[in-house]
DOTORDO-978727 format. One record per residue: residue number from 0; residue in one letter; chain; x, y, z of N, C-alpha, C in turn. Coordinates in steps of 0.2 Angstrom, whole numbers, always signed. Atoms other than C-alpha are relative to their C-alpha. Example, Ala and Ser with C-alpha at 12.3 -4.5 7.8 and 13.67 -1.06 7.14 Angstrom:
   k r c   n.X   n.Y   n.Z  ca.X  ca.Y  ca.Z   c.X   c.Y   c.Z
   0 A A    +4    -6    +0   +62   -22   +39    +4    +6    +0
   1 S A    -4    -6    -1   +68    -5   +36    -4    +5    +3
REM end
This chain:
   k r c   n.X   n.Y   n.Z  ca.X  ca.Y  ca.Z   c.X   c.Y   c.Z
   0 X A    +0    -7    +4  +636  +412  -168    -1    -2    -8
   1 X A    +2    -1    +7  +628  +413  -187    +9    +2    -3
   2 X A    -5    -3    +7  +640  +413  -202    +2    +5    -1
   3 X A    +3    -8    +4  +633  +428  -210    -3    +3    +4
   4 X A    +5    -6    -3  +624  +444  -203    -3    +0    -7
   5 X A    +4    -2    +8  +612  +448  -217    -3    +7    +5
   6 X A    +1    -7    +1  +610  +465  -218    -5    +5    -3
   7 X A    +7    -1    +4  +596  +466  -229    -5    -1    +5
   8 X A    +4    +3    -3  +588  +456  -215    -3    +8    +7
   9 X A    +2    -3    -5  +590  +470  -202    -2    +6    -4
  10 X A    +2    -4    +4  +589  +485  -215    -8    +0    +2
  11 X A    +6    +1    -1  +570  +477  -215    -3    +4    +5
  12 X A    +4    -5    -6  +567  +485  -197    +0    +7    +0
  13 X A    +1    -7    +1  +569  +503  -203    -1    +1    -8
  14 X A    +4    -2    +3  +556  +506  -216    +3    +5    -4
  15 X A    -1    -8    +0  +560  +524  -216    +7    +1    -8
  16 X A    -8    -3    +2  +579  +521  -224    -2    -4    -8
  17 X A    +2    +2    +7  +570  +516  -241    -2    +7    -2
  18 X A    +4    -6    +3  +564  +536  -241    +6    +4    -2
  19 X A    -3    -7    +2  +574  +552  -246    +2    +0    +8
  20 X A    +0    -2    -5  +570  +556  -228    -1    -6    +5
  21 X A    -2    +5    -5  +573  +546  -214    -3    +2    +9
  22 X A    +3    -2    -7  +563  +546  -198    -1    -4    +4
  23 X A    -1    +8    -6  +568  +535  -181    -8    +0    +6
  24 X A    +3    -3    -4  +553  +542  -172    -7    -9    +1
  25 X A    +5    +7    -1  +540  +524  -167    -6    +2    +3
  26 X A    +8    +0    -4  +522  +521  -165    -2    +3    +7
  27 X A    +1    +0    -4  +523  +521  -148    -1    +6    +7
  28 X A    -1    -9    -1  +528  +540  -145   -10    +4    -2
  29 X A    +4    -6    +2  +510  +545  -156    -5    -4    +4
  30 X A    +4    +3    -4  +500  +533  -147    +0    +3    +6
  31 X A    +2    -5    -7  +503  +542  -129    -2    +4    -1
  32 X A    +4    -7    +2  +501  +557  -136    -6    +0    -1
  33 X A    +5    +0    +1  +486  +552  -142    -5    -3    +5
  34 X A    +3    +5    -5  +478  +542  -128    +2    +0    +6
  35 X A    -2    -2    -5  +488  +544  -114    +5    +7    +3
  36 X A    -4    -7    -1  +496  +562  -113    -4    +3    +7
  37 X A    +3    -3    -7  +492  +567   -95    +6    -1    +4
  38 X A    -5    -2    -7  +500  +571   -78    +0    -7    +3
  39 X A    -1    +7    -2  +508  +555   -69    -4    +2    +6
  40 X A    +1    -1    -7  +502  +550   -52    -6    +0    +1
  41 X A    +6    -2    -2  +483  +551   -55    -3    -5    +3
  42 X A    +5    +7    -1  +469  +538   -49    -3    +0    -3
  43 X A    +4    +0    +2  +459  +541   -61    +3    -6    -6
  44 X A    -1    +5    +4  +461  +525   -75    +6    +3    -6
  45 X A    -7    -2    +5  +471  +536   -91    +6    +2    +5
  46 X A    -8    -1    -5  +484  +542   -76    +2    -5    +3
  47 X A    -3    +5    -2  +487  +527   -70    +4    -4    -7
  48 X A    -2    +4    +6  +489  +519   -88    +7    +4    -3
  49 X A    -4    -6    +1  +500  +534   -92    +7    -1    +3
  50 X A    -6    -2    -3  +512  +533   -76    +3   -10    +0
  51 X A    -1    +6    +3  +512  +514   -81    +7    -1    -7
  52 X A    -4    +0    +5  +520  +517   -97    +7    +2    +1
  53 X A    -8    -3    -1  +534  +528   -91    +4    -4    +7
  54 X A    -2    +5    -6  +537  +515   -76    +2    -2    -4
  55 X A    -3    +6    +5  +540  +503   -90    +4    +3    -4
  56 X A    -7    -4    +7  +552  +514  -102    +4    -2    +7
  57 X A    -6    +2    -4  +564  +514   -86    +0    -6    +3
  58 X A    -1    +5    -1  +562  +498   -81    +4    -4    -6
  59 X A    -5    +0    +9  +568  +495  -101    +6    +0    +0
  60 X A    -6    -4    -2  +581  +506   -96    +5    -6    +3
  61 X A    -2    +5    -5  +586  +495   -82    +2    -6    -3
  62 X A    -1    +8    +1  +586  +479   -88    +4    +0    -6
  63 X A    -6    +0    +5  +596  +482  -104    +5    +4    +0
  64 X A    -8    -2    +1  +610  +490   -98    +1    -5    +7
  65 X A    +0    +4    -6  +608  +476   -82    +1    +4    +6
  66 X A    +3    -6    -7  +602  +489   -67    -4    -1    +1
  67 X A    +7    -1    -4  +589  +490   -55    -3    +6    -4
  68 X A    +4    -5    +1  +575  +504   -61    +4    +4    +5
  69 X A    -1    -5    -5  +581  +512   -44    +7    +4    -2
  70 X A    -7    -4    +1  +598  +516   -52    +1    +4    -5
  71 X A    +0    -2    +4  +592  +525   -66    -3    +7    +0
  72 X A    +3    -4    +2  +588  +541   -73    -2    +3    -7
  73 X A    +0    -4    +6  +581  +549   -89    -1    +6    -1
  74 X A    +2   -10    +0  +581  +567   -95    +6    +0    -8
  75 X A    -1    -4    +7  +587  +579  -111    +6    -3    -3
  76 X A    -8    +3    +5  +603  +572  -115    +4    -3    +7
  77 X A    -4    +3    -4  +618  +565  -108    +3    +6    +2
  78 X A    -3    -5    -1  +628  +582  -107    -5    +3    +8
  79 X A    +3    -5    -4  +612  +590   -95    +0    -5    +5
  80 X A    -1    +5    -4  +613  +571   -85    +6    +2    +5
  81 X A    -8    -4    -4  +633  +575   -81    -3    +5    +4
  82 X A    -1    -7    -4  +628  +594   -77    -4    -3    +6
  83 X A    +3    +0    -8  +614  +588   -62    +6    -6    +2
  84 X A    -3    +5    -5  +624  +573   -58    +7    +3    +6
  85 X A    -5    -4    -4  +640  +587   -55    -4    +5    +6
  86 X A    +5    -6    -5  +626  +598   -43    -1    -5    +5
  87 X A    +2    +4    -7  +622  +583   -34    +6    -2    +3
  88 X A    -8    +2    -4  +642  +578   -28    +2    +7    +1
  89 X A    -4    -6    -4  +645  +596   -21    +2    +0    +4
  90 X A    +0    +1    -6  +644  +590    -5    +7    -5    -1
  91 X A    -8    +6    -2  +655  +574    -6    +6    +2    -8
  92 X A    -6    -4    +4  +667  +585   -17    +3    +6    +4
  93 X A    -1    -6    -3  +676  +595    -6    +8    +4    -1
  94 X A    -8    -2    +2  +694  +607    -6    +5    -3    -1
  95 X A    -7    +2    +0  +706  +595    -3    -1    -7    -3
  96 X A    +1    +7    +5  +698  +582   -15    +4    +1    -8
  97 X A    -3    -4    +5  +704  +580   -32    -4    -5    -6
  98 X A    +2    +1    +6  +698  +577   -50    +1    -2    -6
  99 X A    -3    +0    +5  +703  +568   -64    -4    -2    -6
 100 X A    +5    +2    +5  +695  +572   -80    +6    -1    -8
 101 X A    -4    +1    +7  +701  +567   -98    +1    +4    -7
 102 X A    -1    -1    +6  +707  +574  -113    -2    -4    -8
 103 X A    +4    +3    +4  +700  +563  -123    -5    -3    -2
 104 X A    +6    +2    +2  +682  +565  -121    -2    +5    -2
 105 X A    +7    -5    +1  +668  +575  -125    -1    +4    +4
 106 X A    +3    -5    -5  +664  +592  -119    -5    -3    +5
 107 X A    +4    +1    -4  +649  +583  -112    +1    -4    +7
 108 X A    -7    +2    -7  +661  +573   -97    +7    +3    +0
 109 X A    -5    -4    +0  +673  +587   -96    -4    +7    +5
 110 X A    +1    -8    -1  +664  +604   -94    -5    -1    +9
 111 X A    +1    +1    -6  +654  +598   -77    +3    -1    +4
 112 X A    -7    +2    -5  +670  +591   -69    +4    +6    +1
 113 X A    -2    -5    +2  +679  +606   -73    -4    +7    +5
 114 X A    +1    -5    +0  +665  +618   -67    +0    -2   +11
 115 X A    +3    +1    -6  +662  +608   -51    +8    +0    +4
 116 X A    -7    +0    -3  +682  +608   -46    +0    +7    +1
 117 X A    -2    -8    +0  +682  +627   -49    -5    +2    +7
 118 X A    +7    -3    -4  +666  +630   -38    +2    -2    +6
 119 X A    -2    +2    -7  +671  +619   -23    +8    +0    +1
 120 X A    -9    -1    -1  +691  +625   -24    +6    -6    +1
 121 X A    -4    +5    +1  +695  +608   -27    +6    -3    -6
 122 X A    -6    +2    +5  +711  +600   -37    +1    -3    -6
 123 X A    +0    +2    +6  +710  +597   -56    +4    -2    -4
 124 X A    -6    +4    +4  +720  +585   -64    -3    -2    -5
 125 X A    +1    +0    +5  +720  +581   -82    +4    -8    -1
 126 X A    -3    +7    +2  +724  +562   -88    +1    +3    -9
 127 X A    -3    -4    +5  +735  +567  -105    +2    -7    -2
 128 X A    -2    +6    +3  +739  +550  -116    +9    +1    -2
 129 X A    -7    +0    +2  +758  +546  -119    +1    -3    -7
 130 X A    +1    +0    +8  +754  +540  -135    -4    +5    -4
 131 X A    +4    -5    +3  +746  +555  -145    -1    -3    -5
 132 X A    +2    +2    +7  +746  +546  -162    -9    -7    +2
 133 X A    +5    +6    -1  +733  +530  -154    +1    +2    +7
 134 X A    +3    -3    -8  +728  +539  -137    -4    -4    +1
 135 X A    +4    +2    -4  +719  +529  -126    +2    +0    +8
 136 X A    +0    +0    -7  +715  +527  -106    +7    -7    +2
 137 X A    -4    +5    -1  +731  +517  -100    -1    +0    +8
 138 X A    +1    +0   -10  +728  +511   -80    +5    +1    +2
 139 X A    -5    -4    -4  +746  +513   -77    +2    +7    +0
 140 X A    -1    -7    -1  +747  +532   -82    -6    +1    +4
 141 X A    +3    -4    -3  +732  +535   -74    +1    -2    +7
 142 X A    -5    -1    -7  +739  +528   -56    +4    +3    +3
 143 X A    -7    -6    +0  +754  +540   -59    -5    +6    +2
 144 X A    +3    -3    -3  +741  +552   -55    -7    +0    +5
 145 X A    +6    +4    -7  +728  +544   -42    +5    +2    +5
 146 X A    -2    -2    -8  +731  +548   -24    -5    +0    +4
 147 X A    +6    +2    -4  +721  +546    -7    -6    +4    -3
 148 X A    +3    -3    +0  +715  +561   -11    -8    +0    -7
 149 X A    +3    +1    +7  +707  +556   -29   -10    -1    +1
 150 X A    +5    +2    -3  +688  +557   -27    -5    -4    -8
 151 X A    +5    +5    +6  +681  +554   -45    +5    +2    -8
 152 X A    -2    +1    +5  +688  +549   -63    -4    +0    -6
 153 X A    +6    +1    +5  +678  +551   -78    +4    +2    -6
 154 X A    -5    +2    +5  +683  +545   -95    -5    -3    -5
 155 X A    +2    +3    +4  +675  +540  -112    +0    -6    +1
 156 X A    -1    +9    +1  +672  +523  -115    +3    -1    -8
 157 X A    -3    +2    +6  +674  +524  -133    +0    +7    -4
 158 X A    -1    -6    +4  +681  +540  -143    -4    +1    -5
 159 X A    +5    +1    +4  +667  +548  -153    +7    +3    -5
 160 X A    -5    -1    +5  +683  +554  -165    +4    -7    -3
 161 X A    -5    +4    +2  +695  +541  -163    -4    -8    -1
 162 X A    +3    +6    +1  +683  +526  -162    +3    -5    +3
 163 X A    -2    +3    -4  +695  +521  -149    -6    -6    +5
 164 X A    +3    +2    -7  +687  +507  -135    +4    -3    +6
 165 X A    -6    +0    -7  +695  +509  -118    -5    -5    +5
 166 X A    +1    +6    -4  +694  +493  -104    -4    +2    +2
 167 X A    +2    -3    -5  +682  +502   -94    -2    -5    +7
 168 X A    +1    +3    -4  +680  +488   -84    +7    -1    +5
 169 X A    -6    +0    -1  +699  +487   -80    +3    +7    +3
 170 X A    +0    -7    -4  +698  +506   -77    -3    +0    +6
 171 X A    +3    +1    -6  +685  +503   -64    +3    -4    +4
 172 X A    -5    +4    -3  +696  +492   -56    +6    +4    +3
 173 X A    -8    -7    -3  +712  +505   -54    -4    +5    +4
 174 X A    +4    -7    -6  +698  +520   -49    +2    -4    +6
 175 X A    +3    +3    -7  +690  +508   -35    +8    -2    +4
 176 X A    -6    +1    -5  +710  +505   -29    +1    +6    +5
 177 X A    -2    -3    -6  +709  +521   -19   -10    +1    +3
 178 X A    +6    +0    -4  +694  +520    -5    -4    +7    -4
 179 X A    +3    -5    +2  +680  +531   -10    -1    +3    -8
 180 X A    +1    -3    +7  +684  +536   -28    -6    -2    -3
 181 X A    +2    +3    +4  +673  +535   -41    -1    +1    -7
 182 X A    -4    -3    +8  +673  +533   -59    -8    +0    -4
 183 X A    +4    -3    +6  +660  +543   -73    +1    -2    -7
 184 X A    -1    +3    +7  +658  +534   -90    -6    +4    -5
 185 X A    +2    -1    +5  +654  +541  -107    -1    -3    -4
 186 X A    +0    +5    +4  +645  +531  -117    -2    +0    -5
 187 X A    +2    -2    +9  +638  +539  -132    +1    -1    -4
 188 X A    -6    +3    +7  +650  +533  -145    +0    -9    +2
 189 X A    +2    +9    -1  +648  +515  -137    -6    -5    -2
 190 X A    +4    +4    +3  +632  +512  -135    -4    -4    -7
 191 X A    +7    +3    +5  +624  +510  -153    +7    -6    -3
 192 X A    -5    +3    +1  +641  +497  -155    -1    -6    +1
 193 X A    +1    +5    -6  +638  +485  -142    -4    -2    +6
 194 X A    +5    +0    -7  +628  +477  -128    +4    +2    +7
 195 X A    -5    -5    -4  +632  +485  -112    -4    -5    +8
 196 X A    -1    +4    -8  +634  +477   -93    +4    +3    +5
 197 X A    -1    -6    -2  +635  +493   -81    +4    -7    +9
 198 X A    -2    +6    -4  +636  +477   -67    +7    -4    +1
 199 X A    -4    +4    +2  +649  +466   -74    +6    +6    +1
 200 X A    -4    -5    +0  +658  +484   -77    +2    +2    +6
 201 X A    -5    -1    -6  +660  +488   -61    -2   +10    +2
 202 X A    -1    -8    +0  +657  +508   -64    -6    +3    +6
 203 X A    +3    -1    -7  +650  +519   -53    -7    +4    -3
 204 X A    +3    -4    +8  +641  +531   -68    +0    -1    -5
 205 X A    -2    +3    +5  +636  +528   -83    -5    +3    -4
 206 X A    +6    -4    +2  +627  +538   -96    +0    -2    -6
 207 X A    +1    +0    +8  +621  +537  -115    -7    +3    -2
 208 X A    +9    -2    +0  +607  +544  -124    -2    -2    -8
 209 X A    +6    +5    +4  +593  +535  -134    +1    +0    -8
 210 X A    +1    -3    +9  +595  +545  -150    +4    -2    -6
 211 X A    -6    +4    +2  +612  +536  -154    -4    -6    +0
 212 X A    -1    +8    +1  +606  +520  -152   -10    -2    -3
 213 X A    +5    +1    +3  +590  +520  -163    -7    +2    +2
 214 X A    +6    -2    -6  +577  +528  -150    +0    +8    -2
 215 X A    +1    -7    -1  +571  +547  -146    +5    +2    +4
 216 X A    -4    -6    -3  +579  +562  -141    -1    +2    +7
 217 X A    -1    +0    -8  +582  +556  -122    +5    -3    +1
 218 X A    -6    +3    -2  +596  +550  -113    +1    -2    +8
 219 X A    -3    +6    -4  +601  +538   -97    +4    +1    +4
 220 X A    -5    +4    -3  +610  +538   -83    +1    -5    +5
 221 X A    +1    +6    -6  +614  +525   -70    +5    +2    +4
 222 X A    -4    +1    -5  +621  +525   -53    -1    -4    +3
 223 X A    +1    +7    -4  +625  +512   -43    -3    +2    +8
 224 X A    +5    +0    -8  +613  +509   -26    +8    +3    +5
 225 X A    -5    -3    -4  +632  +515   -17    +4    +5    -1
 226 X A    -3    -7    +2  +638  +529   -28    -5    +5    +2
 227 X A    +7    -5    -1  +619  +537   -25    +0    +1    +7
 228 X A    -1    -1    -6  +625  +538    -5    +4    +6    -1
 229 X A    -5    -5    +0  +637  +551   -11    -6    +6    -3
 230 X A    +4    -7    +5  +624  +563   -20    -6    +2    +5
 231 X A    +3    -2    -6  +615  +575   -11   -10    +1    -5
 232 X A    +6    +1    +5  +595  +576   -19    +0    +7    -4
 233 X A    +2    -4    +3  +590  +588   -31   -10    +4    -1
 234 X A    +6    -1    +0  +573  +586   -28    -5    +4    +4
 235 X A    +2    -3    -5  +559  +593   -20    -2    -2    +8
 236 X A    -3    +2    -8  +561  +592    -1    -6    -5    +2
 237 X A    +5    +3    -1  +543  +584    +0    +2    -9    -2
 238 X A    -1    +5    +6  +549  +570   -12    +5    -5    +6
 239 X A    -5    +5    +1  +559  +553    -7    +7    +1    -2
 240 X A    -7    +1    +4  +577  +552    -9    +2    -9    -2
 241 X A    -1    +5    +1  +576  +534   -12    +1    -1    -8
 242 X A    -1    -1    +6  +581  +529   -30    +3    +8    -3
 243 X A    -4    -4    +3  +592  +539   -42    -6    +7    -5
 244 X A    +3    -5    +5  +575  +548   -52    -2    +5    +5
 245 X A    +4    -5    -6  +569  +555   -35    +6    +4    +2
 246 X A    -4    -6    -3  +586  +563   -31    +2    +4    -6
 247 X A    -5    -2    +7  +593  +567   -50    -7    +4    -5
 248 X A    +3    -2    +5  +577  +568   -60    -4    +6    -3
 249 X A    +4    -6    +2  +567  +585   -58    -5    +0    -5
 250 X A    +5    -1    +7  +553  +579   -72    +4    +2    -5
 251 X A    -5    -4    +4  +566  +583   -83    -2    -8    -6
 252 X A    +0    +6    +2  +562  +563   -91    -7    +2    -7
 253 X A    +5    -2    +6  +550  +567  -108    -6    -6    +1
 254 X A    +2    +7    +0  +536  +557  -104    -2    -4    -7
 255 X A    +2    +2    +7  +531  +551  -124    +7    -6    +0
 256 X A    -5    +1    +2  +548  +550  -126    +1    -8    +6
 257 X A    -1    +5    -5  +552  +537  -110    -5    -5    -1
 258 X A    +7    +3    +2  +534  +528  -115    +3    -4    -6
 259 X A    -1    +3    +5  +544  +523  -132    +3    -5    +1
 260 X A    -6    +4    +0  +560  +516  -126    -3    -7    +0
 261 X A    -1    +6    +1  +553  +498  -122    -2    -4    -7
 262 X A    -2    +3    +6  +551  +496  -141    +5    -1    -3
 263 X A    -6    +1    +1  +565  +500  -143    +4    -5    +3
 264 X A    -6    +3    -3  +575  +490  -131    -2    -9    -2
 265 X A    +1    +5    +3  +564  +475  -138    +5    -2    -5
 266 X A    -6    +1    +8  +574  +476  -154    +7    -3    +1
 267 X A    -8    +1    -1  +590  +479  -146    +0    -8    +3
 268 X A    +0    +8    -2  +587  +461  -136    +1    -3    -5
 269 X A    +0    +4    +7  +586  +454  -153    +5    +0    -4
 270 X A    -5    +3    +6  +599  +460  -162    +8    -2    +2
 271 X A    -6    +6    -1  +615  +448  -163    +5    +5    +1
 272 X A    -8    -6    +1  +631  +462  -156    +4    -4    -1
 273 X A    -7    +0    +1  +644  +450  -159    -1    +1    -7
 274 X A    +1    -1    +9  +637  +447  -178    +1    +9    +1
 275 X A    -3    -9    +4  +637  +467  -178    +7    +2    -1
 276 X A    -7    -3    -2  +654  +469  -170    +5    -3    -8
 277 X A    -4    +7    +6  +660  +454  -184    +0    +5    -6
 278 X A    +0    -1    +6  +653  +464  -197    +0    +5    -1
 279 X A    -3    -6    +2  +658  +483  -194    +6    -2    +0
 280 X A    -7    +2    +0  +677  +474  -191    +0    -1    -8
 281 X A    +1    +0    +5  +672  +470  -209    +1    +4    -4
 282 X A    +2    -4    +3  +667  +482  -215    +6    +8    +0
 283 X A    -4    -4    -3  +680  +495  -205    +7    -2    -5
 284 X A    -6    +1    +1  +695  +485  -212    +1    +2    -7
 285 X A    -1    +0    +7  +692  +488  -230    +2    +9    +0
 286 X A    -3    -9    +0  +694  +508  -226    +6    +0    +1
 287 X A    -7    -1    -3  +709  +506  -215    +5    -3    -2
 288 X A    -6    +3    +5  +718  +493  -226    +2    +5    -5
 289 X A    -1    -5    +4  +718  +505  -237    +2    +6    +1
 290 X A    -5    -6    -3  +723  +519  -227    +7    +1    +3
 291 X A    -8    +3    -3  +739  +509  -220    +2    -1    -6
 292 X A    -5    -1    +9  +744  +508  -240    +2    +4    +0
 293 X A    -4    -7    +4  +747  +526  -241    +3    +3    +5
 294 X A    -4    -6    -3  +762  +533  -234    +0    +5    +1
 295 X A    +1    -8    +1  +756  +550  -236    -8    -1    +6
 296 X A    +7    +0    -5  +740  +546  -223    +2    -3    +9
 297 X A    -2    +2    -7  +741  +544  -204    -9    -1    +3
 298 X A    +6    +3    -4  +727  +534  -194    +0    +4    +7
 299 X A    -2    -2    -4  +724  +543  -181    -6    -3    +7
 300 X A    +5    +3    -3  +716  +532  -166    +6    -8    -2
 301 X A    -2    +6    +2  +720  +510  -168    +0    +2    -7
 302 X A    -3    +2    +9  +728  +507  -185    -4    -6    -1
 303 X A    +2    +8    +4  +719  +490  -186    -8    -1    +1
 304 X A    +8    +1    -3  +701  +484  -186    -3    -5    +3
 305 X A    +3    +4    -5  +701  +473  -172    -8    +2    +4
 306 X A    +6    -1    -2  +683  +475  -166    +1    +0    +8
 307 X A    +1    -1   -11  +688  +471  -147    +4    +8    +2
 308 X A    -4    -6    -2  +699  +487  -149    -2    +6    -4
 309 X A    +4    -6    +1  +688  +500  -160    -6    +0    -2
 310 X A    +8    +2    +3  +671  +504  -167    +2    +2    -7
 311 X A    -1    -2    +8  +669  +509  -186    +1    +9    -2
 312 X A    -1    -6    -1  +673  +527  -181    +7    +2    -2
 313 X A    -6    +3    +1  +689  +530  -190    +2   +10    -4
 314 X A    -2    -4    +2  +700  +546  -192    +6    +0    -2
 315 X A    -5    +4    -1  +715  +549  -201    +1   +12    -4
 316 X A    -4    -7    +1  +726  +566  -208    +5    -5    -8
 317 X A    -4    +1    +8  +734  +568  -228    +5    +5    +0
 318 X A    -6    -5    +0  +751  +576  -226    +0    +5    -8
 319 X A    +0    -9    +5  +752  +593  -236    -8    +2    -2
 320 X A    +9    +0    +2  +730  +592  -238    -2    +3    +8
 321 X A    +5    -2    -6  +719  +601  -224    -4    -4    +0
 322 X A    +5    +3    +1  +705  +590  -220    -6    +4    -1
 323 X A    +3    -3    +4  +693  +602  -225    +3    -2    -7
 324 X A    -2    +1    +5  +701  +601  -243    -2    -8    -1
 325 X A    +0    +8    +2  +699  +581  -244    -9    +0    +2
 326 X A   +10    +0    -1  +680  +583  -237    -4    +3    -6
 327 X A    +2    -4    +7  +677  +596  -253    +0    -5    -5
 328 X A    -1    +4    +6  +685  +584  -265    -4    -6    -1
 329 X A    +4    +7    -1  +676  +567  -257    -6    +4    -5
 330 X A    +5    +0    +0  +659  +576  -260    -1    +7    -6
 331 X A    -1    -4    +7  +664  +585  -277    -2    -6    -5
 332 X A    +0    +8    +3  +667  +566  -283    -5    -4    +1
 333 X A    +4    +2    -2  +653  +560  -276    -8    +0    -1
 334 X A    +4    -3    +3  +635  +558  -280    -5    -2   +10
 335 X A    +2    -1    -5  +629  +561  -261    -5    +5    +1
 336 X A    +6    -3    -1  +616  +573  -266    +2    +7    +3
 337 X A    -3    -8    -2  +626  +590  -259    +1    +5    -5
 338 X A    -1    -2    +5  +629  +596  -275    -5    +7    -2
REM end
């Protein structure tokens, strides 16, 4: 591993962050538009060059989070990925199954678990952290509530508030101890932090979306070739149920959009995540050291900037101050342009 990250060096790859405005949008988006913007599937030479392109964004997909193409889908966000994903588990969700979703994430892995418990008259359990001040996923509490009956677990990987990063591979590990269960991962907050190994992980689901991690306004999810035996198809009955886009994806995948990602994912192959992690631990500790001096301030999330235990997402509270009020004051003092 390098010394130094040089931050200048990477700055260089976005252009844009020299302007006023700031635009993540690539070449390789206007270029389809203009050349290949057609219907997939054709024989004609532009339709084939066309359905080439969006073969290759998910194969992109595939290969840097370490997945088969057959275990992926793209479509509008993560949030509307969870909603089909919960449509397609009606079937292997039944009344006397039960459901552990978390407190600690995102409407977008809550409000589908939540809708699909209530639909199929199944049992809703809430994982609730024993530490409120630095809440995170602990495997022994959540066993305290796992049972035969337990069919799926879904849980943040990394707190977009708290900046928390929870084992998920150590969790996948607890789910998969009762037969059948399976575990849904949020990954939004992680992704633009760290390289990602859905394999290695263990999980069964796994989502994130592009817009976070330097790409277009689309997002990702994977299932493993044995969690996609539980999901019933979504698609049209003519269609294959083979692969994850054939039962999940309903055209819902932007083709432009999907057509970029493999510049993207080039980049990402390039850049150095431990140097990054080194240098937002860096970078994160000089806030938090300073927020550990004032007795009147509480960290809310890890108090330290281990980088194996947060990302640079860092929340905290000013006894007798609203956080509104501290937000007024920062951007009073401030020459951030809000004025």
């Amino acid at each position: 591993m390098a010394t130094s990250f040089d931050v200048s060096k990477v700055r260089e790859h976005f252009p844009a962050l020299n302007q006023k405005q700031v635009f993540f949008d690539n070449d390789r988006i206007t270029t389809y538009l203009s050349s290949t913007n057609v219907q997939l599937g054709a024989s004609y030479p532009i339709g084939q060059a066309s359905t080439k392109l969006v073969d290759e964004g998910c194969q992109s997909v595939a290969k840097y989070i370490n997945a088969s193409p057959e275990e992926v889908v793209l479509g509008p966000s993560t949030t509307q990925l969870f909603r089909n994903l919960s449509i397609s588990l009606y079937d292997y969700i039944t009344p006397d199954s039960e459901i552990i979703a978390s407190k600690l994430d995102h409407e977008a892995n809550i409000a589908s678990w939540v809708q699909l418990a209530k639909d199929r008259g199944a049992t809703l359990k809430w994982y609730e952290p024993e530490d409120k001040t630095n809440p995170q996923i602990d495997c022994d509490v959540l066993r305290k509530l796992m049972t035969s009956k337990t069919k799926l677990f879904a849980c943040t990987q990394t707190s977009n508030i708290l900046g928390t990063i929870n084992d998920v591979k150590a969790i996948a590990k607890t789910v998969h101890e009762v037969p059948g269960a399976l575990f849904c991962v949020d990954a939004v907050a992680y992704a633009p932090h760290r390289a990602i190994d859905v394999r290695d992980w263990g999980v069964d689901f796994y989502s994130f979306s592009w817009y976070k991690l330097y790409g277009p306004h689309i997002a990702c999810l994977y299932a493993s070739k044995a969690a996609q035996k539980h999901l019933r198809t979504l698609g049209h009955f003519f269609k294959s149920t083979d692969g994850l886009e054939n039962l999940l994806g309903l055209a819902a995948a932007n083709y432009e959009l999907t057509a970029s990602i493999p510049k993207v994912v080039k980049y990402l192959e390039e850049v150095p995540w431990d140097q990054i992690s080194e240098y937002e631990e860096k970078l994160q500790r000089i806030l938090i050291d300073y927020l550990n001096s004032k007795s009147e301030i509480q960290i809310w999330g890890e108090p330290v900037a281990a980088r194996e235990k947060r990302v640079p997402v860092i929340s905290w509270t000013v006894k007798g101050r609203s956080s509104r009020e501290i937000v007024e004051a920062v951007e009073k003092e401030s020459d951030f342009g809000f004025r």
